[in-house]
N, C-alpha and C positions, 0 to 999 in steps of 0.2 A: 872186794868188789863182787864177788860170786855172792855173796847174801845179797845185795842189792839187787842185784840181777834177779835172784831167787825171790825178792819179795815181789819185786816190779812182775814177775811172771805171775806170780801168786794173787796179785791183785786184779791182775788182767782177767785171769783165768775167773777171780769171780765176779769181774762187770759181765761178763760173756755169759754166766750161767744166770745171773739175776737177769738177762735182758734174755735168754732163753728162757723163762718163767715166765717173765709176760710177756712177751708172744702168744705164749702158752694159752694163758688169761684172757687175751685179749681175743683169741681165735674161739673159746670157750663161749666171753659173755659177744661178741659177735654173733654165733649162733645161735644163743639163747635170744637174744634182741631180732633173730629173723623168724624165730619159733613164734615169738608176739605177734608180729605181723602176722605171720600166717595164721595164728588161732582169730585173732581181729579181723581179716581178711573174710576166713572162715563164717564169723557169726554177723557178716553183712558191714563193716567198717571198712 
C-alpha cells in the first residue's frame, strides 16, 4: 500500500507543479497582452 500512496503523492505533486507553470504563463502572456494595449493606446488606438 505505501507504493500507492507513494505514486498517488507523486502524481499530485506533479498536477500542482504543471498548474504552477501555467499560472506562470499565463501571468507572462497576460502582461505581454497589456504591453499591446499600452503601445496601441500609445500611437493613438
Amino acid at each position: 500500500m505505501a507504493d500507492v500512496d507513494g505514486v498517488a503523492q507523486d502524481q499530485l505533486r506533479s498536477f500542482v507543479e504543471r498548474i504552477e507553470r501555467l499560472e506562470e504563463e499565463k501571468k507572462t502572456i497576460s502582461d505581454d497582452i497589456k504591453d499591446v494595449y499600452a503601445e496601441a493606446k500609445g500611437n493613438g488606438f
